[in-house]
MIMAR-397501 format. One record per residue (C-alpha): residue number from 1; residue in one letter; x, y, z. Coordinates in steps of 0.05 Angstrom, whole numbers, plus 32768, in hexadecimal, padded with zeros to 4 digits. Example, Ala and Ser with C-alpha at 12.3 -4.5 7.8 and 13.67 -1.06 7.14 Angstrom:
// residues 2
   pos   code      u      v      w
     1      a   80F6   7FA6   809C
     2      s   8111   7FEB   808F
This chain:
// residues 494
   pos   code      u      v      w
     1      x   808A   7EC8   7E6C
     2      x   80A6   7EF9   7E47
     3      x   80EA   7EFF   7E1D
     4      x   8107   7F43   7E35
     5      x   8120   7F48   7E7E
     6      x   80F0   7F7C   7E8C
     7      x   80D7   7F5E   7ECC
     8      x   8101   7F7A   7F07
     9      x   810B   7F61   7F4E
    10      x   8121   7F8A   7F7D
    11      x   813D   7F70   7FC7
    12      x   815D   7F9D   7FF0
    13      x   819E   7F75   8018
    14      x   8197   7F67   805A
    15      x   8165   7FA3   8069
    16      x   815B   7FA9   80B0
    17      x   819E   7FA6   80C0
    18      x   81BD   7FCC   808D
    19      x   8188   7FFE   80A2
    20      x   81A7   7FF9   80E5
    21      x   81EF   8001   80CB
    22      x   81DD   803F   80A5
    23      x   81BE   8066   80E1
    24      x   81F1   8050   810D
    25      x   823F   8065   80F6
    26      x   8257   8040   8133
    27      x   823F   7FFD   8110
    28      x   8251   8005   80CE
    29      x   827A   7FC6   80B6
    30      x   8269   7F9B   80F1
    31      x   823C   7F69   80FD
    32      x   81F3   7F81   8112
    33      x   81BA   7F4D   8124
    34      x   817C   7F72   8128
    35      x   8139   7F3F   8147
    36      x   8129   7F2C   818C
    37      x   815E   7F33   81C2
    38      x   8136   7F0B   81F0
    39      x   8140   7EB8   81FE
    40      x   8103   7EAC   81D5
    41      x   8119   7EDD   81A0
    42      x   8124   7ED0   8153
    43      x   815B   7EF7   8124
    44      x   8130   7F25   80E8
    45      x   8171   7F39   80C2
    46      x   81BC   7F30   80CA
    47      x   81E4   7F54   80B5
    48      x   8217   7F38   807B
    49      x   8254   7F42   80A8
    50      x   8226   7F1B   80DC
    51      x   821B   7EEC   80A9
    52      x   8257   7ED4   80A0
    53      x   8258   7EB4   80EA
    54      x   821A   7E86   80D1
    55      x   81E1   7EB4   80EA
    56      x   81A2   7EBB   80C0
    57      x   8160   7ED2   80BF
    58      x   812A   7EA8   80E7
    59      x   8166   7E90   8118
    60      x   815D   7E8A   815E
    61      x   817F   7EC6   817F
    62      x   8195   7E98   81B1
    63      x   81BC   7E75   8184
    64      x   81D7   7EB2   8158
    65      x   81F2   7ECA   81A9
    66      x   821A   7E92   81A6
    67      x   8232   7E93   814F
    68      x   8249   7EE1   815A
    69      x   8249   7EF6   819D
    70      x   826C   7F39   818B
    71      x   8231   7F4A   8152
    72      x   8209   7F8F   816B
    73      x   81C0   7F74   8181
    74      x   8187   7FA2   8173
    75      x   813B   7FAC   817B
    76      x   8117   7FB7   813B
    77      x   80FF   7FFC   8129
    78      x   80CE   7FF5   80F6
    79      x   80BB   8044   80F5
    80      x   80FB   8049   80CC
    81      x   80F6   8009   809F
    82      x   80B3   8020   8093
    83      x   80C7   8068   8077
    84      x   8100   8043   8051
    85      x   80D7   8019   802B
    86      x   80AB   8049   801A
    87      x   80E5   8077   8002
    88      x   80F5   8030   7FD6
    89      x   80B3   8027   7FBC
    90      x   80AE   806A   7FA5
    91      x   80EE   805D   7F7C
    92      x   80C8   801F   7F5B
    93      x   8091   8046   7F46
    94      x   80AB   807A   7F24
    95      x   80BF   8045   7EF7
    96      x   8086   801C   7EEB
    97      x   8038   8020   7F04
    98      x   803B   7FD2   7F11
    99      x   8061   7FC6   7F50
   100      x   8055   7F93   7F79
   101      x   806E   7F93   7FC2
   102      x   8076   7F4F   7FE1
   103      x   809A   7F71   801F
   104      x   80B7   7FB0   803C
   105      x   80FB   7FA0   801B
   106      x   80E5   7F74   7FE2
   107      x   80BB   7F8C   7F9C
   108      x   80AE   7F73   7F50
   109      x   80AA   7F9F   7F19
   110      x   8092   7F9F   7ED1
   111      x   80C3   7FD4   7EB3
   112      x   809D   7FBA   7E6C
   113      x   805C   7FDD   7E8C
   114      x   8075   8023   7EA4
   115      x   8092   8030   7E59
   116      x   80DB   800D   7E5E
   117      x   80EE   7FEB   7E18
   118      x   80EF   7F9B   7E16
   119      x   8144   7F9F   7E0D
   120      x   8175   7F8C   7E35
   121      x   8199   7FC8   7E3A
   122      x   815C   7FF3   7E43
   123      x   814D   7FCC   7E7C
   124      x   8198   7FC9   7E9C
   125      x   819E   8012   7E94
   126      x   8155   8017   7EC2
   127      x   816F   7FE5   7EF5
   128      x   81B1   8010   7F04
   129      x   8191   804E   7F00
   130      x   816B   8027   7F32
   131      x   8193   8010   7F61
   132      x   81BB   805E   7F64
   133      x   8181   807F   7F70
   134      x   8177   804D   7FAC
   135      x   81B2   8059   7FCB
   136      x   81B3   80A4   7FBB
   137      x   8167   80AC   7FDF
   138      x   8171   807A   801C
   139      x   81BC   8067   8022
   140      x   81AD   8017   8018
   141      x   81B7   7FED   7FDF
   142      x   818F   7FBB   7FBD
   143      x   819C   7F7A   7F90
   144      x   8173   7F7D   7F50
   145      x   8162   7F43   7F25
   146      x   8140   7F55   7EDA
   147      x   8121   7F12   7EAF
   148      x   80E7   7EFE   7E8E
   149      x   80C3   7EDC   7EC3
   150      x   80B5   7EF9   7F16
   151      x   80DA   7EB0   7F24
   152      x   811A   7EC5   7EF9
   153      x   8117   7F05   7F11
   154      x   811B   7EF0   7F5A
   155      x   8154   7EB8   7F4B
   156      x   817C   7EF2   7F2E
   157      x   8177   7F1D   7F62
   158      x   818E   7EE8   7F8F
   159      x   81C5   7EDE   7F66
   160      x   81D3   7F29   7F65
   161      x   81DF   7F2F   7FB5
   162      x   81FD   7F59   7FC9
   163      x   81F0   7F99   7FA9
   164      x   81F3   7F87   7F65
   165      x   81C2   7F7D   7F21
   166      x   81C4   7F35   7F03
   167      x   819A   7F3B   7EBD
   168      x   8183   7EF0   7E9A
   169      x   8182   7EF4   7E54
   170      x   8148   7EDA   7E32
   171      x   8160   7E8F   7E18
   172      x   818F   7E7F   7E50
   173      x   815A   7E70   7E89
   174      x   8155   7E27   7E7A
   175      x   819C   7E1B   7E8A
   176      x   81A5   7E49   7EC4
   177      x   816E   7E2C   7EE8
   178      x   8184   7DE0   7ED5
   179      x   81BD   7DD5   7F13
   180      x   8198   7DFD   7F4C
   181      x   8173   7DD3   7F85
   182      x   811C   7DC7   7F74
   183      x   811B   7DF6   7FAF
   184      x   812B   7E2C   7F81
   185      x   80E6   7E28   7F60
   186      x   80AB   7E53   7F7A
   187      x   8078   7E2A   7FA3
   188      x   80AE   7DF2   7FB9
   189      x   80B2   7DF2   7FFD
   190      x   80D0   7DB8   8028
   191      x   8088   7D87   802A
   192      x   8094   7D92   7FD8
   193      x   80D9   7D89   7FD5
   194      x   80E1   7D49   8001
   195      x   80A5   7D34   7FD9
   196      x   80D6   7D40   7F9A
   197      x   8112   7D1B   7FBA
   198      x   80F2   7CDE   7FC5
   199      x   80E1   7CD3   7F7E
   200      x   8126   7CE4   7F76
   201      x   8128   7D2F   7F58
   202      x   8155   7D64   7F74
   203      x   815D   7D93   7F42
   204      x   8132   7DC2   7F19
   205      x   815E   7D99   7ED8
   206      x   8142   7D59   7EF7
   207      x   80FE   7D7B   7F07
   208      x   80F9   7D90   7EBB
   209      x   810E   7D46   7EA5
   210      x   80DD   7D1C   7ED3
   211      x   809F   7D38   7EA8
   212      x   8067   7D57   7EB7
   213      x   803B   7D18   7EBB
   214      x   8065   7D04   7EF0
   215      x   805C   7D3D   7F17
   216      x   801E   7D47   7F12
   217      x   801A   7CFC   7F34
   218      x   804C   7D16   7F69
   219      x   8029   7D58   7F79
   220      x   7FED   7D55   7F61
   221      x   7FC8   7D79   7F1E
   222      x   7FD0   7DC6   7F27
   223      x   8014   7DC3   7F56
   224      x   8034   7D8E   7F29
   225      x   8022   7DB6   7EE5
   226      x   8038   7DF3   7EFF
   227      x   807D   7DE6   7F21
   228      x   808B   7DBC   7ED2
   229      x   807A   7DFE   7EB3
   230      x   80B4   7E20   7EE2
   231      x   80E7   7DF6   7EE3
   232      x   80E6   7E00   7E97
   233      x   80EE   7E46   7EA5
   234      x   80AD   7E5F   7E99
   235      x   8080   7E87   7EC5
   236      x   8048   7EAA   7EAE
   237      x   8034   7ECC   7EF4
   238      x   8023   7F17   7EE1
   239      x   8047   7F49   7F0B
   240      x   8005   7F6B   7F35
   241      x   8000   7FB5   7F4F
   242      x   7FF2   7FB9   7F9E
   243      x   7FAF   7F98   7FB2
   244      x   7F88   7F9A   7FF2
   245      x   7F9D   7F5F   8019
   246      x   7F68   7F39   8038
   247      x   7F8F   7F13   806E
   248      x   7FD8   7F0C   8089
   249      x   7FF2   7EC3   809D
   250      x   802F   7E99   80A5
   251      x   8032   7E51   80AA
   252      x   8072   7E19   80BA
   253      x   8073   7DC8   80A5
   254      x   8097   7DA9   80D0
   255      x   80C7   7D6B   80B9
   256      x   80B2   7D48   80F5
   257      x   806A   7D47   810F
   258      x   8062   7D68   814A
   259      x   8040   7D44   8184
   260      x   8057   7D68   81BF
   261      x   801D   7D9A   81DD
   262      x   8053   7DCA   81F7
   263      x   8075   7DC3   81B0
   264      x   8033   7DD7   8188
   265      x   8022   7E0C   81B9
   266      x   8061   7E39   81B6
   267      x   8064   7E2C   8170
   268      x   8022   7E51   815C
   269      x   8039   7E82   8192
   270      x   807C   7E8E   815F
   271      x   804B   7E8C   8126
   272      x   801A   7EBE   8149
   273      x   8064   7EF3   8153
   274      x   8073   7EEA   8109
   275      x   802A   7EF4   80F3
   276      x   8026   7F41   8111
   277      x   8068   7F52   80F9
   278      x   8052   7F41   80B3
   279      x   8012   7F69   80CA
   280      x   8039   7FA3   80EB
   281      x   8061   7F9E   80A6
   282      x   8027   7FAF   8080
   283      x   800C   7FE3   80A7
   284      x   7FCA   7FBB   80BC
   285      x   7FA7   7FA0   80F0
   286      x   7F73   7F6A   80F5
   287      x   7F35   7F52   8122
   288      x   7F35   7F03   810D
   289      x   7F6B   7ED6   811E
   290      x   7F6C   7E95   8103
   291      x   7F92   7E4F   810C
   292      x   7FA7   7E1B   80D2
   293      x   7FB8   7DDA   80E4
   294      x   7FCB   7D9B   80C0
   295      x   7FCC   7D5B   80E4
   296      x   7FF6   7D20   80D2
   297      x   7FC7   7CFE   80A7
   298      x   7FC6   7D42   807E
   299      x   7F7E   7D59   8095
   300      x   7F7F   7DA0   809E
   301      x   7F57   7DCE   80C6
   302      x   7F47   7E13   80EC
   303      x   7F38   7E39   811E
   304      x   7F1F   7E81   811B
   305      x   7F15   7EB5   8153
   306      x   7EF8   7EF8   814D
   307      x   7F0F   7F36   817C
   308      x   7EEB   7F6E   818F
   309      x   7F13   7F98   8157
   310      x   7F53   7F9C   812E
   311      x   7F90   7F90   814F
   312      x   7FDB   7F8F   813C
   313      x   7FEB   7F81   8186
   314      x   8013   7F3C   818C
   315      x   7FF8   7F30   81D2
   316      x   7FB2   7F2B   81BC
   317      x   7FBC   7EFF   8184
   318      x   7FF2   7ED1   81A1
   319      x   7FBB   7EC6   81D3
   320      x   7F7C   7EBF   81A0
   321      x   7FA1   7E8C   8179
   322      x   7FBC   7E61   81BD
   323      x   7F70   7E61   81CF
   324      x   7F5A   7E43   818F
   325      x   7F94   7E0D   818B
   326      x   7F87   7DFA   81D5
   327      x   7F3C   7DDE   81B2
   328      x   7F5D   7DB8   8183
   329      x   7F7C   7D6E   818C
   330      x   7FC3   7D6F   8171
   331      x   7FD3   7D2E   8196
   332      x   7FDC   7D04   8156
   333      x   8012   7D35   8137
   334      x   800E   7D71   8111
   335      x   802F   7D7E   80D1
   336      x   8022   7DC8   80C4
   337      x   8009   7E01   80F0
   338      x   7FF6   7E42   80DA
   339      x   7FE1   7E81   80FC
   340      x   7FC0   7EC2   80CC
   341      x   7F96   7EFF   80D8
   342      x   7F5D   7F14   80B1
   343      x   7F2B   7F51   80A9
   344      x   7F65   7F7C   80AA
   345      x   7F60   7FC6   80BB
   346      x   7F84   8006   80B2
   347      x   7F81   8016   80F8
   348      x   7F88   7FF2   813C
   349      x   7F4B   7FEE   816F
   350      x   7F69   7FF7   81B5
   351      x   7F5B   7FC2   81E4
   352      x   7F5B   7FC7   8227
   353      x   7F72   7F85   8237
   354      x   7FA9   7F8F   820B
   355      x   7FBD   7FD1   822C
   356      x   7FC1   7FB1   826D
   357      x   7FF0   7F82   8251
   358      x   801D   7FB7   822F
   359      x   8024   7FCE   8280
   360      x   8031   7F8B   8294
   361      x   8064   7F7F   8262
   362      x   8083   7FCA   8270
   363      x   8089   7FBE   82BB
   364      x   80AD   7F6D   82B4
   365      x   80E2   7F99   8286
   366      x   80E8   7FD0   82AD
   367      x   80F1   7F9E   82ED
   368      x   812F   7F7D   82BB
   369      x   814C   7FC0   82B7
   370      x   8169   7FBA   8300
   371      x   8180   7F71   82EF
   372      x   81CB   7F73   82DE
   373      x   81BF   7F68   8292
   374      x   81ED   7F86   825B
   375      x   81A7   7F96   8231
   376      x   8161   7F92   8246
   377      x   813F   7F50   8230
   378      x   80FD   7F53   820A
   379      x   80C0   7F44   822C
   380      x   8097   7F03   8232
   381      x   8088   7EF1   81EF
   382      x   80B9   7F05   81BB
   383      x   80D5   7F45   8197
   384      x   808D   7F4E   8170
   385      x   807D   7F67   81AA
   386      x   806F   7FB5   81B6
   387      x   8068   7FC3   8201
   388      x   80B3   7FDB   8216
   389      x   80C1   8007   81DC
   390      x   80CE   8048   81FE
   391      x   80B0   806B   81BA
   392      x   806F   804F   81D6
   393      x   8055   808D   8202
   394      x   8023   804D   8227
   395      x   8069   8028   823E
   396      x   8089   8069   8256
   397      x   804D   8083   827E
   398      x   803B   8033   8296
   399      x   8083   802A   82B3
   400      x   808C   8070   82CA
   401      x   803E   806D   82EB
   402      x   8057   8039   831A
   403      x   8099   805C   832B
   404      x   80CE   8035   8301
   405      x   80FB   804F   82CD
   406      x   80F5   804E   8289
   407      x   810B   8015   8259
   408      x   8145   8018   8226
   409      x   8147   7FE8   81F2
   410      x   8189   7FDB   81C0
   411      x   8186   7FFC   8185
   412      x   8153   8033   8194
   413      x   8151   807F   8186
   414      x   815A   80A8   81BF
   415      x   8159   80F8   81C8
   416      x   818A   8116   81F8
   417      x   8180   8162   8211
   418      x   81CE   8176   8206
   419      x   81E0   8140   81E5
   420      x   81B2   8134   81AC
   421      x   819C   80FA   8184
   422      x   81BD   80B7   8189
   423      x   81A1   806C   81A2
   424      x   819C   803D   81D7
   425      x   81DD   800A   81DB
   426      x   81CA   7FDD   8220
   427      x   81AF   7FF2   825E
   428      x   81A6   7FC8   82A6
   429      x   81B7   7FDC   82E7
   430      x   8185   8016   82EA
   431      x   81B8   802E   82AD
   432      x   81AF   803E   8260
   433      x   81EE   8052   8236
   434      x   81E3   806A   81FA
   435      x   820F   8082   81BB
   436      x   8201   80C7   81A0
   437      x   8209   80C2   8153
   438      x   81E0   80D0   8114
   439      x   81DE   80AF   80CC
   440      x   820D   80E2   80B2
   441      x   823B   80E9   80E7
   442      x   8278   80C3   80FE
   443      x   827D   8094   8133
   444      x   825F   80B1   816C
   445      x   826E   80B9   81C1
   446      x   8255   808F   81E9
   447      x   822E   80AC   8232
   448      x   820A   807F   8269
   449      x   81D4   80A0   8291
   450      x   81A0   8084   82BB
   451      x   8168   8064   829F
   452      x   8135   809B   82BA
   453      x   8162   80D8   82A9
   454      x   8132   8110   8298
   455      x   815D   812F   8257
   456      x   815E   80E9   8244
   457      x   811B   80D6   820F
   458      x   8109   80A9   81D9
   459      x   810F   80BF   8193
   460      x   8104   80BE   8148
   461      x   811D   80A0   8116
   462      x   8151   80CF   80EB
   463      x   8159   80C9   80A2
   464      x   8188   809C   8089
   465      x   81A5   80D0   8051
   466      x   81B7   8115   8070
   467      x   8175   8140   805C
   468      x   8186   8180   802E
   469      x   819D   81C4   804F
   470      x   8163   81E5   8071
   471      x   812F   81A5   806C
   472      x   8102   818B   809C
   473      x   811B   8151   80CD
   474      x   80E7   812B   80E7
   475      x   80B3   813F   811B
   476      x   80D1   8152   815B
   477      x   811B   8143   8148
   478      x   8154   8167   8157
   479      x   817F   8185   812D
   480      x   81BB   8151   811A
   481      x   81E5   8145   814B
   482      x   81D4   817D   8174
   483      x   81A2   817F   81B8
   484      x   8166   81AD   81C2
   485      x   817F   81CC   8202
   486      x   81CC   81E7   81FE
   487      x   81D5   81D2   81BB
   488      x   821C   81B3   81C8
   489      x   822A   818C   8187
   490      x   8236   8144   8196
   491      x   8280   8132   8191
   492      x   8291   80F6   815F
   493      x   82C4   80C9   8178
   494      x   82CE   8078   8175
């Protein structure tokens, strides 16, 4: 670890949704949920207004329904998060060549590396310059952190949320760190930590105190040795430039074992969701999908499967990894299940089983159009899945091949002949109403049409910061706030 707080973490607040807020006037200041809007659905990123009603990330979006009813529920759109972070990531670096991305909203930096001087102030003045040049280039803001260590870093950019730039001093990490919970600490999750609280240690103070002998004879060697080394405050891990991933996994413990088959099963199905998204995150795909599981006696072991070729399709590996836990006996309890992807790819190999599922999937939504539903649910499966995004020319042509209408989902980019740009609100009863706005407008007018309404298409994505005088939009969008037939300008009201 090194003295000077030269090692900055960067976390942009609440991203998706304050994504959401900025491209949409009409939601500015309210509470936005953005996830899975159907039953089986989980929340990705409240909003902070949302927040304040008890909803979180990871939540069941059944349950965030019933915390704040009145919050605007949207689909994803990860075209724009995408473009976003990469608008962020350029920011990062310009000011050092050692960046390392841990997620579209989420980066370390060695300022120390890209020429920044090992000072405080040197290093404060870089973070705000930071965090204007941020909002300047994308609207957003983001919570810095600048220590010694990538732990410090991170605990002070928790502690700077929201939009703000927490520095700790070299010298003053030992008693910072002392009060806050052992879950604090890198590499403590909750099998660790109620391994901690038995032997009676709460706190990274108490942590510290109990020796490293001691846990080392808790954790074992390398896990005890290391978490002694942090809770003094040090952390030696090296901040490392982008590599090549090799694999892309997420795993859960549970606190109780899990012996229920039905249990097991639709948890690796919620594992299998959250893998792709982490996949569609990186911009990969992959053609082996494996299985981790730890039984109750702590014996651990998996499953592989090997597809034709890469996928990011959810379908396909929800499916590959409930074939290779139905060969597995979980009878006795599980502790842990995991589901990853490995030999990923830059590109996706189209299956045709997987196509005829996108159809299958695009009809059952297109079918819940004509139910009397404020919003459209998601299909069979959760909101990982890609089949009824009307951006998806296979949905359009699938549901209009068999003589349906399209399908509209909340929080979607639409294109209007008159009207312009603007985005899906609800739609049911053979209806879509939509809100004709852009990022630098005010609140828009809201219009229903039917859901097959020829002037009526899916669009793009518009910037989030109102593009120069004379520069290009993206591909194939109108000009703002205006439509591509009579050009009527789209009227801004509440």
């Amino acid at each position: 670890m090194r003295g000077a707080p030269t090692i900055l973490h960067l976390d942009m607040d609440a991203f998706y949704a304050s994504a959401e807020q900025a491209a949409k006037p009409s939601l500015r200041g309210k509470p936005v949920i953005v996830g899975g809007l159907g039953p089986r659905g989980v929340v990705a990123t409240a909003s902070y207004e949302a927040r304040v009603f008890g909803v979180h990330s990871a939540m069941a979006m059944a349950q965030a329904r019933r915390l704040c009813p009145n919050a605007a529920y949207l689909t994803p759109r990860f075209s724009l998060y995408r473009q976003v972070s990469d608008q962020v990531m350029g920011l990062l670096r310009a000011l050092s060549p050692l960046v390392e991305p841990l997620s579209l909203d989420e980066a370390f930096v060695d300022l120390e590396a890209g020429g920044t001087e090992p000072r405080v102030a040197a290093a404060r003045a870089v973070a705000e310059r930071l965090r204007a040049d941020i909002r300047a280039v994308t609207g957003l803001t983001g919570s810095v952190g600048l220590a010694g260590s990538k732990m410090l870093a991170k605990i002070a950019s928790e502690q700077a949320k929201p939009d703000g730039l927490t520095v700790i001093e070299p010298g003053t990490e030992r008693e910072l760190l002392g009060p806050m919970p052992v879950r604090t600490l890198p590499g403590v999750g909750p099998a660790t930590a109620e391994a901690l609280r038995r032997a009676g240690i709460h706190t990274v103070a108490e942590t510290r105190e109990a020796g490293e002998a001691e846990l080392i004879r808790l954790l074992g060697r390398a896990h005890g040795a290391s978490l002694h080394l942090m809770a003094g405050g040090r952390d030696e891990r090296p901040v490392v430039a982008e590599r090549d991933a090799k694999s892309v996994s997420v795993e859960d413990t549970f606190d109780v074992d899990l012996t229920d088959r039905t249990r097991v099963q639709l948890e690796v199905a919620r594992l299998a969701d959250r893998c792709v998204r982490r996949l569609r995150e990186a911009g990969r795909s992959g053609r082996t999908v494996v299985i981790k599981v730890r039984r109750y006696d702590f014996s651990t072991l998996t499953r592989s499967e090997t597809l034709r070729g890469p996928t990011d399709d959810p379908g396909v590996v929800r499916e590959a990894a409930a074939r290779l836990i139905d060969g597995v006996d979980t009878t006795a309890g599980v502790r842990l299940l995991g589901v990853g992807v490995t030999g990923l790819a830059d590109y996706t190999q189209e299956d045709l089983f997987a196509q005829a599922a996108q159809a299958a999937h695009a009809a059952q939504a297109a079918r819940a159009a004509e139910a009397p539903h404020e919003a459209l649910e998601e299909p069979e499966g959760g909101w990982g899945t890609r089949a009824p995004e009307p951006e998806s020319p296979g949905v359009s042509e699938a549901a209009e091949g068999a003589g349906r209408p399209r399908v509209w989902l909340p929080g979607l980019d639409v294109r209007h002949t008159e009207f312009g740009a603007g985005w899906v609100q609800g739609s049911g009863v053979g209806r879509v109403t939509i809100r004709f706005e852009v990022p630098w407008s005010g609140p828009g007018r809201v219009r229903t049409f039917a859901v097959d309404d020829p002037e009526l298409e899916p669009g793009e994505p518009l910037p989030l910061v109102r593009p120069p005088e004379g520069a290009d939009g993206p591909p194939g969008a109108p000009a703002p706030g205006e439509g591509r037939g009579r050009g009527q300008p789209v009227t801004s009201s509440p």
